[in-house]
C-alpha positions in Angstrom: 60.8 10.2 59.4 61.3 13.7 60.7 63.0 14.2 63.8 63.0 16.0 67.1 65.1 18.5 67.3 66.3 19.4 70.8 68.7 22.3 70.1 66.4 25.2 69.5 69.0 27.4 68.4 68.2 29.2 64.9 71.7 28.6 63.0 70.3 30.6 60.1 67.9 33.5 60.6 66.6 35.8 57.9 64.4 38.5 59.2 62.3 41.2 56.5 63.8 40.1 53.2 62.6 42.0 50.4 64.0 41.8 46.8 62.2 43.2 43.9 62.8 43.4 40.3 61.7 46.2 38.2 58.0 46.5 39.6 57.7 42.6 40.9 58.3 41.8 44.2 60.0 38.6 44.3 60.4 38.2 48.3 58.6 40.5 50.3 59.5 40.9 54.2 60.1 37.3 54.3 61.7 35.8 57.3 62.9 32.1 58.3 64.7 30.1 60.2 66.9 27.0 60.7 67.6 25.2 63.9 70.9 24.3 64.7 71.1 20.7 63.9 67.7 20.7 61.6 66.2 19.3 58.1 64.2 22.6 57.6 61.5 22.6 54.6 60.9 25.6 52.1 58.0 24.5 49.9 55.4 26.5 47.7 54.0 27.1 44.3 56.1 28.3 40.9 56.8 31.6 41.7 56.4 31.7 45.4 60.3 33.3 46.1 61.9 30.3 46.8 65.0 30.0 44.8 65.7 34.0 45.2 65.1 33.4 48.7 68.2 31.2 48.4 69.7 33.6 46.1 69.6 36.3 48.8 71.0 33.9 51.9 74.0 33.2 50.0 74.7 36.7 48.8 74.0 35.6 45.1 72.3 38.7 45.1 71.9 41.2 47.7 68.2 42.3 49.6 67.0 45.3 49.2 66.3 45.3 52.8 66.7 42.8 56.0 69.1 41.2 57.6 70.3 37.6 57.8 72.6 36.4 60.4 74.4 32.9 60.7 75.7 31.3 64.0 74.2 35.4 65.3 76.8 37.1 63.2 75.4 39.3 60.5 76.1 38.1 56.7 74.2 39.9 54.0 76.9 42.3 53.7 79.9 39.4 52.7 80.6 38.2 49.8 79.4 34.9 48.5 83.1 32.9 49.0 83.3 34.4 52.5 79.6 33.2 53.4 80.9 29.5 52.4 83.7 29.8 54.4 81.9 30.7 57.7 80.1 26.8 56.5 76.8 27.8 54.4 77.3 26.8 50.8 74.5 26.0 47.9 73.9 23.8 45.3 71.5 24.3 42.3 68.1 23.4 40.8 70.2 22.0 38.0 73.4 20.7 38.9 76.2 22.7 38.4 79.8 20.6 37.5 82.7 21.5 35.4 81.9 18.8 33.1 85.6 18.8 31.3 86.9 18.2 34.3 87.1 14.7 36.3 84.9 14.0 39.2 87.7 14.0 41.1 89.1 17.3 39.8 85.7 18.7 40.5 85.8 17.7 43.9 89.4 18.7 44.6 88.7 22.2 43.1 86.1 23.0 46.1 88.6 22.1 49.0 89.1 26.0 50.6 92.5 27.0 52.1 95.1 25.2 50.1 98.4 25.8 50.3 98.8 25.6 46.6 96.5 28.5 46.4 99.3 30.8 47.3 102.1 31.3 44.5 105.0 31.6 47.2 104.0 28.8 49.0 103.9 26.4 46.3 108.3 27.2 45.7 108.7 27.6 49.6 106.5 24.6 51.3 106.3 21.6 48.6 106.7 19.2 51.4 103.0 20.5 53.3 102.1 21.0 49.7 102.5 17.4 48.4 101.0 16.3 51.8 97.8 18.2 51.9 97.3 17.1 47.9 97.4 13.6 49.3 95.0 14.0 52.3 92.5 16.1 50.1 92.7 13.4 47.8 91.7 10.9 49.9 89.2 12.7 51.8 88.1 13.0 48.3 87.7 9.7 47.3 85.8 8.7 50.4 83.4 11.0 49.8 82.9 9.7 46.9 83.0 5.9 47.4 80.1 7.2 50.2 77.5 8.3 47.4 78.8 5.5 45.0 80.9 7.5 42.9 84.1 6.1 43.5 84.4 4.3 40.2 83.7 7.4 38.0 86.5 9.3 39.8 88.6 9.6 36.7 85.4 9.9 34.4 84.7 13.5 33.0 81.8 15.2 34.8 80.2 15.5 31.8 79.4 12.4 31.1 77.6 11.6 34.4 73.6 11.2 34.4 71.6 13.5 35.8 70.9 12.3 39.2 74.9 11.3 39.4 75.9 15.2 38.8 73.2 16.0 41.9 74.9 13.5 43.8 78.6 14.6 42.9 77.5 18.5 43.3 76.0 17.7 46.8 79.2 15.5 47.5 81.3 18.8 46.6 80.2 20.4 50.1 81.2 18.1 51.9 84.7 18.9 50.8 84.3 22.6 52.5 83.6 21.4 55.9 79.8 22.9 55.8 78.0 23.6 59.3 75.0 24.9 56.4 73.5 23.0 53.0 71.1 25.0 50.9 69.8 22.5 49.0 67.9 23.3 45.5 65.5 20.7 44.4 67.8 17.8 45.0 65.1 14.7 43.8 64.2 17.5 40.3 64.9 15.2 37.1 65.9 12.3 39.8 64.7 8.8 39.1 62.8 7.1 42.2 65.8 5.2 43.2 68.7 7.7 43.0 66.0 10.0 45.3 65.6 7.4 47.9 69.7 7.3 47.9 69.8 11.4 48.6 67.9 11.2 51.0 69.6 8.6 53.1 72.4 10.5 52.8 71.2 13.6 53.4 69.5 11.9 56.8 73.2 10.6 57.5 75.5 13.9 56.6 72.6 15.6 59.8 73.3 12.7 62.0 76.9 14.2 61.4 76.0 17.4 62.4 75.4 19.3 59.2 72.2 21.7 58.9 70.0 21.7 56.0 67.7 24.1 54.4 65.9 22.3 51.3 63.3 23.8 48.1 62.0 21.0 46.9 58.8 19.9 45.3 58.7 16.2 46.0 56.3 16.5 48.9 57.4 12.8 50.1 60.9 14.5 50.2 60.2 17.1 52.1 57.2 15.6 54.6 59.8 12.3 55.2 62.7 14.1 55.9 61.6 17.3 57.5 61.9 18.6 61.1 59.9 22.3 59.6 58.5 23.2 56.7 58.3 27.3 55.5 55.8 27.6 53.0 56.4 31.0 50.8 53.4 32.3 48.6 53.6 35.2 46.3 56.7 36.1 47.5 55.3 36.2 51.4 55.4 33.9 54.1 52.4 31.9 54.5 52.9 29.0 56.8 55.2 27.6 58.8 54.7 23.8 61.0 55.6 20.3 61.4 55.3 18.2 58.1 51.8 16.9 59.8 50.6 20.6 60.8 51.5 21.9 56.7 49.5 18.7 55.4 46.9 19.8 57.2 46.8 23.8 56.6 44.2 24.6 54.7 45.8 27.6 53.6 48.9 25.6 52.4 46.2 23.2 50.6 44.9 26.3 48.8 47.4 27.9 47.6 50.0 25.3 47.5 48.3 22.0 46.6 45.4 23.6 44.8 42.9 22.4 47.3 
């Protein structure tokens, strides 16, 4: 069920996005927000914006006007690995893994800051080295063991299902200490179970404090774990409620539901 949310601070705002390409206008003075703390909706037909909405708050590509601002500092203008470092990372519509590598490896590789990033430090500090490899490993594997991915640790990516690379790509964040998930049709291609297990997760990582912002087209998914819902049409905002006030909008029924 959604929640009550009794920090009204916006974590996330976006005020008159607009990004076209060619002649189409693909978000058009679009604004939203995400309360600190918050399961925020963005729902709406093929086509409506969403995913370059997302796009454009993680600098994938950049507005052609607007601002966005995260925890009130301006971001548009950073690059993408310097957004995820401030705590808002992504994932994707269709899970993206490095599916040669383990799922350990793949959850190692998003750790930011390590000391073995740095060519001089890995002759000059072995010691911290060999000690953080140890602690991100096992930060690692409890992440893991928490979605039920522990045993495929030393499995290639590859060879997970579906729903098990949504799982493992969502579990990646976790590893960069997010205050922000953007999260991309996480029940898309998922079977009914595997769903019901995201979302109990997703429920659990916002009891730990963690933000969300989530497309997704599963209107179960969205109206059972939502505080707010955004509803983008034709590039433009068209709504924004509760779950109960967006189920009955007859203008989201319209153009979203085909009422």
């Amino acid at each position: 069920m959604a929640r009550e949310n009794s920090n009204s601070t916006s974590i996330l705002k976006a005020k008159e996005l607009s990004k076209s390409f060619g002649g189409i206008k693909a978000v058009n003075n679009v604004k939203i927000a995400v309360e600190t703390g918050s399961i925020t909706g963005l729902i709406g037909p093929n086509g409506a914006g969403k995913t370059t909405l997302f796009n454009l708050l993680s600098n994938f590509i950049k507005p052609d006007r607007g601002s966005i601002t995260f925890e009130d500092t301006p971001i548009h203008h950073l690059p993408t690995h310097e957004i995820a470092v401030k705590g808002v990372v992504r994932t994707f519509q269709v899970a993206r893994v490095l599916s040669k590598l383990s799922v350990l490896e793949n959850m190692l590789l998003a750790t930011p800051r390590q000391t073995g990033e740095n060519f001089f430090r890995i002759w000059f500090q072995q010691s911290q080295l060999r000690t953080e490899e140890r602690e991100n490993k096992q930060r690692a594997m409890n992440i893991l063991e928490s979605v039920g991915l522990a045993e495929k640790a030393y499995d290639y990516a590859g060879a997970l299902s579906g729903g098990q690379r949504k799982l493992l790509e969502i579990a990646r964040t976790l590893m960069t200490n997010p205050k922000l998930i953007l999260l991309d049709e996480p029940a898309a291609g998922v079977n009914p179970a595997l769903i019901e297990q995201i979302c109990q997760h997703v429920e659990r990582w916002n009891q730990q404090g963690i933000s969300f912002l989530i497309i997704e087209h599963n209107m179960d998914v969205i109206m059972s774990l939502c505080d707010r819902v955004w509803v983008l049409a034709e590039g433009t905002n068209l709504a924004v409620g509760t779950p109960t006030e967006i189920q009955n909008n007859e203008r989201v029924l319209e153009a979203y539901l085909g009422k």
